[in-house]
C-alpha positions in Angstrom: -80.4 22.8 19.1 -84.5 21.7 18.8 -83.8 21.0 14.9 -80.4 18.7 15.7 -82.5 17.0 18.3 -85.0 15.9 16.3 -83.1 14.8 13.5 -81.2 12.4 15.8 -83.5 11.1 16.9 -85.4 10.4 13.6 -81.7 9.1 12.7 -82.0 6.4 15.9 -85.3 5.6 14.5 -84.5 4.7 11.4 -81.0 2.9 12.7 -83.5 0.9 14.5 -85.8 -0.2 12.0 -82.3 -0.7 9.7 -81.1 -3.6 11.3 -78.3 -1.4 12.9 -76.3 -0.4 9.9 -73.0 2.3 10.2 -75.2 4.7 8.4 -76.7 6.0 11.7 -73.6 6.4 13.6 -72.3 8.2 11.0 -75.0 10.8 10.2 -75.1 11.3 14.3 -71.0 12.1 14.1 -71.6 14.2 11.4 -74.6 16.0 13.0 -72.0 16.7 16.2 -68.4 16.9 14.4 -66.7 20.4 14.7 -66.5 22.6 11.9 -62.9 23.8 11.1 -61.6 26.6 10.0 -60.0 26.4 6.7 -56.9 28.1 6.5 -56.3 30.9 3.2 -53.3 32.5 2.0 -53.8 35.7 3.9 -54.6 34.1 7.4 -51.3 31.3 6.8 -49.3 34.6 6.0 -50.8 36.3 9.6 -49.5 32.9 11.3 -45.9 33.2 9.7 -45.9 37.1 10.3 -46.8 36.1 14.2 -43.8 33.6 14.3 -41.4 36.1 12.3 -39.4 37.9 15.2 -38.8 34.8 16.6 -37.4 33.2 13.7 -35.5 35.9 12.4 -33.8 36.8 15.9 -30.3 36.1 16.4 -28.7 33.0 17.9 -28.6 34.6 21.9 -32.2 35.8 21.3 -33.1 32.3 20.3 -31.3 30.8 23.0 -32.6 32.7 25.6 -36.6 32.0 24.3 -35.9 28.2 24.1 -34.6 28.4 27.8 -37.6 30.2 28.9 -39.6 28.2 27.6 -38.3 24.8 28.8 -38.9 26.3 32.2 -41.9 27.1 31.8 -43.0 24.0 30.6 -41.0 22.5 33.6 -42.9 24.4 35.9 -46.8 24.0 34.4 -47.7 21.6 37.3 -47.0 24.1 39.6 -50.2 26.2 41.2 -47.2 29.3 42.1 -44.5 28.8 39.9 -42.2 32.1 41.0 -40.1 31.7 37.2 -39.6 35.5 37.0 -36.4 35.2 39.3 -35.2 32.7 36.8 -36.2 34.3 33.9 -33.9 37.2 35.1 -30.9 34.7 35.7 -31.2 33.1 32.0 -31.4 37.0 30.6 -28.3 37.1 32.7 -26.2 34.4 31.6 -27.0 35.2 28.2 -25.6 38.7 28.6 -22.6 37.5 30.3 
């Protein structure tokens, strides 16, 4: 972290001197900016592998997920938000 410090500042100085160009600003996002991942083949094929039981279940398997999951995104605010009862009913009604 020693090394990025003192390039910035040696980028501010020379911003400075530079009659406040774009240049500086840039070098200081680029000094900062996250580095992210690049995605291969084999990890892409891992993500669609993840997702694969969930698009390859039938229609009341796929019912029942997206009604979960509206509640539980219905309930996020909440510090306790008790959903297994409910869980249990949609599981229910689906069976039914």
């Amino acid at each position: 972290m020693v090394h990025k410090e003192h390039e910035v500042l040696l980028i501010i100085k020379i911003q400075m001197t530079s009659k406040y160009s774009d240049k500086g600003i840039i070098n200081i996002s680029n000094i900062f900016s996250e580095k992210h991942s690049t995605y291969n083949a084999q990890s892409q094929s891992k993500l669609n592998n993840i997702q694969e039981p969930i698009t390859t279940a039938p229609p009341e398997v796929k019912y029942i997920i997206g009604r979960v999951l509206q509640l539980e995104k219905d309930r996020l605010y909440k510090k306790t938000p008790r959903i297994n009862d409910d869980i249990l009913k949609i599981i229910k009604e689906a069976v039914q």
